[in-house]
N, CA, C and O atoms as CSV, one atom per row, in Angstrom:
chain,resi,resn,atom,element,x,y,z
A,1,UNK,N,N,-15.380,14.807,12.325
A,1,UNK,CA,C,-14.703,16.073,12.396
A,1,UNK,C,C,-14.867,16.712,13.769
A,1,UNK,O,O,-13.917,17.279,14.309
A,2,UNK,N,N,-16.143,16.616,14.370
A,2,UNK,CA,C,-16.254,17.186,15.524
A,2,UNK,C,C,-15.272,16.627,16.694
A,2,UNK,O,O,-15.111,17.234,17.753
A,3,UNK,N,N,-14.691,15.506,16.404
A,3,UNK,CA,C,-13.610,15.120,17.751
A,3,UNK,C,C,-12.724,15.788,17.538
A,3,UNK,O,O,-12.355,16.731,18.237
A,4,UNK,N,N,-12.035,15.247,16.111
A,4,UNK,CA,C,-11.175,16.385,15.837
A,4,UNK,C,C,-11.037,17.701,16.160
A,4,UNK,O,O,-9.955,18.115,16.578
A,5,UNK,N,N,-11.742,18.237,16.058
A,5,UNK,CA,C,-12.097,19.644,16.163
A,5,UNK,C,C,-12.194,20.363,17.977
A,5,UNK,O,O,-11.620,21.394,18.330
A,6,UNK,N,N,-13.111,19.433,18.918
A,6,UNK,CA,C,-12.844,19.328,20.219
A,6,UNK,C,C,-11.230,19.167,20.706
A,6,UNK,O,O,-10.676,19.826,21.587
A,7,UNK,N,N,-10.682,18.170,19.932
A,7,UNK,CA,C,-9.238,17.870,20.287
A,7,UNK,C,C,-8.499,18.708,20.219
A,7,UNK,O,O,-7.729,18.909,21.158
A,8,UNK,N,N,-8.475,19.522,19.032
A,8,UNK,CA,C,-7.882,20.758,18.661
A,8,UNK,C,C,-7.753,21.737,19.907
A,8,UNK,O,O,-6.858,22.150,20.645
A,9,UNK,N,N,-9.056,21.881,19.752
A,9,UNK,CA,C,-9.399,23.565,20.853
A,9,UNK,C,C,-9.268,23.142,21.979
A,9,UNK,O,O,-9.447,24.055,22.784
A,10,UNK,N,N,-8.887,21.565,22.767
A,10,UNK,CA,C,-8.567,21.170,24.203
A,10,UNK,C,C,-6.879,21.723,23.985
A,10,UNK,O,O,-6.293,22.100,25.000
A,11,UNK,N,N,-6.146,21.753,22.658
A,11,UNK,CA,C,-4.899,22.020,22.705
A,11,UNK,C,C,-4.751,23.221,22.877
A,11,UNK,O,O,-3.698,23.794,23.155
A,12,UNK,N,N,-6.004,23.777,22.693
A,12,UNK,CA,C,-5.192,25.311,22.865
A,12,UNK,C,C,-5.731,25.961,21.367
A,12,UNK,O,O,-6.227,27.072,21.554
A,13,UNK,N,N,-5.749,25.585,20.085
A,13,UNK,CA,C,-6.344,25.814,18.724
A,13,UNK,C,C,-7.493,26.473,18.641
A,13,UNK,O,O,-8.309,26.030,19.449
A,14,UNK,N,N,-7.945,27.469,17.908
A,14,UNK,CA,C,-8.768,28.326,17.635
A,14,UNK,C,C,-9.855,27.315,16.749
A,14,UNK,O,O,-9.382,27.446,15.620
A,15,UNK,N,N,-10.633,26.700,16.651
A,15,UNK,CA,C,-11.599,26.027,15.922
A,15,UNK,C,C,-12.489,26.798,14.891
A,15,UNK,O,O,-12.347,28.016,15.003
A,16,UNK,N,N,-13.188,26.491,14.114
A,16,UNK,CA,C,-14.113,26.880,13.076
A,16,UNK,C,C,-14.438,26.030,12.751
A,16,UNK,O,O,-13.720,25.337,12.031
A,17,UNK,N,N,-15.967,25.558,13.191
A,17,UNK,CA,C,-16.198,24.521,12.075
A,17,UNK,C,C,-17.867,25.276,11.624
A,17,UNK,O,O,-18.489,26.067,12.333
A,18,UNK,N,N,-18.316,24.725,10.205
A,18,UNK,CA,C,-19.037,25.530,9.443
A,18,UNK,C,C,-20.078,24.698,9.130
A,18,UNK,O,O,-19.634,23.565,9.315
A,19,UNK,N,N,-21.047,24.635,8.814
A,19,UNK,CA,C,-21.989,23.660,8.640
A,19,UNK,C,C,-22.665,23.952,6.987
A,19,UNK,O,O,-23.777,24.395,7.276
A,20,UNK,N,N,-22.598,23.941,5.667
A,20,UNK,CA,C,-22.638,24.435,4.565
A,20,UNK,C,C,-24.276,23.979,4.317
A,20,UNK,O,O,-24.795,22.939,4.723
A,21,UNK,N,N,-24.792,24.841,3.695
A,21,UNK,CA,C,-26.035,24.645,2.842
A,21,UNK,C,C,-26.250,23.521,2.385
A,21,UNK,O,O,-25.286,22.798,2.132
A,22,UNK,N,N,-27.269,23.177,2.209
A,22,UNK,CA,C,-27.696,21.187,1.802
A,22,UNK,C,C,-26.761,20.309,2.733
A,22,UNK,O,O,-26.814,19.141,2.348
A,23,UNK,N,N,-26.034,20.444,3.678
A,23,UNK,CA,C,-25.475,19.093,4.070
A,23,UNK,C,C,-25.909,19.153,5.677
A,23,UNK,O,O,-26.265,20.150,6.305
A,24,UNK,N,N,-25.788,17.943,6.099
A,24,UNK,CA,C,-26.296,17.481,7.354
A,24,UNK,C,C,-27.784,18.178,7.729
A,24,UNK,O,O,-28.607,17.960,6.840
A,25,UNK,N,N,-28.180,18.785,8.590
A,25,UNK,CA,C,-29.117,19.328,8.922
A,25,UNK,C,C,-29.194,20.510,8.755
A,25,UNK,O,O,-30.148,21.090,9.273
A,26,UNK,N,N,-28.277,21.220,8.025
A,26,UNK,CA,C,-28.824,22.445,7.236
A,26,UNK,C,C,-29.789,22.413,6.041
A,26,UNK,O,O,-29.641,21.669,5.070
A,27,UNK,N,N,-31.162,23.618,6.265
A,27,UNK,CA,C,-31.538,23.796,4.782
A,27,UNK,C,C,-30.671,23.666,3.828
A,27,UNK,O,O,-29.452,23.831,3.890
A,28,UNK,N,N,-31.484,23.291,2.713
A,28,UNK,CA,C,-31.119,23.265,1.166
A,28,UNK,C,C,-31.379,22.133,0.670
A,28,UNK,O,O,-31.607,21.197,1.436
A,29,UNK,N,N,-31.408,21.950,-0.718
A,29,UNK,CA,C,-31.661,20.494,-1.042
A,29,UNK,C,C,-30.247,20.001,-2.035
A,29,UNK,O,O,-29.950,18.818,-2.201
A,30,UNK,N,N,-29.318,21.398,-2.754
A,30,UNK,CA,C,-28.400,20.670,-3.062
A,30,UNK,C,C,-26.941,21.712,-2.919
A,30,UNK,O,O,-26.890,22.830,-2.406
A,31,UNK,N,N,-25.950,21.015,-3.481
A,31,UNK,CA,C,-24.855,21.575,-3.561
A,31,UNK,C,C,-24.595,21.935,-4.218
A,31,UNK,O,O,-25.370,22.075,-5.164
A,32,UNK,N,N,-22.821,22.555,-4.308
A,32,UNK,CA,C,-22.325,23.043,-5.449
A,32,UNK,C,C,-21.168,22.331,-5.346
A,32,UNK,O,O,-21.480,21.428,-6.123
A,33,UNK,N,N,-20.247,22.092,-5.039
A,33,UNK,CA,C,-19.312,21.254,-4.686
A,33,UNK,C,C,-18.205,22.108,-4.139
A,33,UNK,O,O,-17.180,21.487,-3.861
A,34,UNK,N,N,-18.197,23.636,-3.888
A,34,UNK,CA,C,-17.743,24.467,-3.186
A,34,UNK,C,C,-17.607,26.084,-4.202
A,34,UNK,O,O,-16.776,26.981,-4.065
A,35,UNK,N,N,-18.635,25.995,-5.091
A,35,UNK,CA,C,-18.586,27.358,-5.939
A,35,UNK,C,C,-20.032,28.393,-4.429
A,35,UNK,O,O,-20.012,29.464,-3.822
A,36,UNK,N,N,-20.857,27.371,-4.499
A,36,UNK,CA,C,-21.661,28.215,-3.048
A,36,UNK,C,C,-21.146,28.252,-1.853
A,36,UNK,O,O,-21.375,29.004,-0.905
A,37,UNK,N,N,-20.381,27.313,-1.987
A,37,UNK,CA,C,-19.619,26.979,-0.034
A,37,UNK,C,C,-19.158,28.141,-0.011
A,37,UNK,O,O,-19.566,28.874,0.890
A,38,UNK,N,N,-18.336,28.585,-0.821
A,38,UNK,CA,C,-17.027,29.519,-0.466
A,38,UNK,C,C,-18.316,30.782,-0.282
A,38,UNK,O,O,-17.973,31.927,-0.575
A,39,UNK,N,N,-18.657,30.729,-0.170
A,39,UNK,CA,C,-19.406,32.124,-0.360
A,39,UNK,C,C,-20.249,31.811,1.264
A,39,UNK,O,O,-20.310,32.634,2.177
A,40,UNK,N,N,-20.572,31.037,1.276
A,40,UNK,CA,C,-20.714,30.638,3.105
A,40,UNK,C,C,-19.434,30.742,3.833
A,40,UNK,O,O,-19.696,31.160,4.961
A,41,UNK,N,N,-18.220,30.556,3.697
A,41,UNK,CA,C,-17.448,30.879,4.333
A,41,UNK,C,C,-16.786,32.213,4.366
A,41,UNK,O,O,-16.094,32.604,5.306
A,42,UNK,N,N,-17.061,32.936,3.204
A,42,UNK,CA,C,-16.661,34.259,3.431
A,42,UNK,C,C,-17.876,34.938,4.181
A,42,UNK,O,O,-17.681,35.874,4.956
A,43,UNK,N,N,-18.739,34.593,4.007
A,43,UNK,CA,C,-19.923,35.072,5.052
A,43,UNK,C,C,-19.808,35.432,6.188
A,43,UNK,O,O,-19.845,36.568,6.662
A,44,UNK,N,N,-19.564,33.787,6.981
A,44,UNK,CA,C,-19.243,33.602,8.471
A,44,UNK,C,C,-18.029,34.654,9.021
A,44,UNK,O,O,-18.096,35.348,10.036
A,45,UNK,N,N,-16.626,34.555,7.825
A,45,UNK,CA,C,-15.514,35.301,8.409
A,45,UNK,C,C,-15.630,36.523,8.097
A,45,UNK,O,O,-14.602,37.152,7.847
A,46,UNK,N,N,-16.691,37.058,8.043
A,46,UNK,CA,C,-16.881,38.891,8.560
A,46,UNK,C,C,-17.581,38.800,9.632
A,46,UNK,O,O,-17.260,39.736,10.364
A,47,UNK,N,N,-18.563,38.004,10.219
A,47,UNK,CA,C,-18.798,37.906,11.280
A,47,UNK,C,C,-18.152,38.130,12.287
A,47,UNK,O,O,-17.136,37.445,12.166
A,48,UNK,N,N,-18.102,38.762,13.370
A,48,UNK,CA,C,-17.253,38.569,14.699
A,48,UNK,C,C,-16.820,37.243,15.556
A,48,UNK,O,O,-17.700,36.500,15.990
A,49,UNK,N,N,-15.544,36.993,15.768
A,49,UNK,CA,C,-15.277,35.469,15.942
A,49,UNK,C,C,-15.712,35.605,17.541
A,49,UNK,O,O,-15.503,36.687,18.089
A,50,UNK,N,N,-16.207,34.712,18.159
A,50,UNK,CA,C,-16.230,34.659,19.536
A,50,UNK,C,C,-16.113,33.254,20.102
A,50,UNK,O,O,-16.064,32.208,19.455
A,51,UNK,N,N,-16.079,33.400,21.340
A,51,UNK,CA,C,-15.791,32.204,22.122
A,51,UNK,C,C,-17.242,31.928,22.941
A,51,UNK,O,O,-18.030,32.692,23.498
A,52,UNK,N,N,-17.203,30.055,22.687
A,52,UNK,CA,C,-18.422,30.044,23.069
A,52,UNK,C,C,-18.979,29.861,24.423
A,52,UNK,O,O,-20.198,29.881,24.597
């Protein structure tokens, strides 16, 4: 996803990518299969978007 995602924002595309609870190197030990995700993503998008 991350090339993807580089590729994108070389076009010009606004990117977001999110890193969810239990997966890759985030804490947690499990999932939900997106009943907790979504609730990480409404999180992040009150946050202020910025450029990095």
């Amino acid at each position: 996803m991350l090339d993807s995602a580089c590729f994108r924002h070389a076009a010009g595309h606004a990117v977001l990518l999110i890193n969810f609870l239990a997966s890759v190197e985030s804490p947690g030990d499990t999932i939900s299969f997106g009943y907790r995700e979504a609730h990480d993503v409404y999180a992040r998008l009150q946050q202020p978007l910025t450029a990095p």
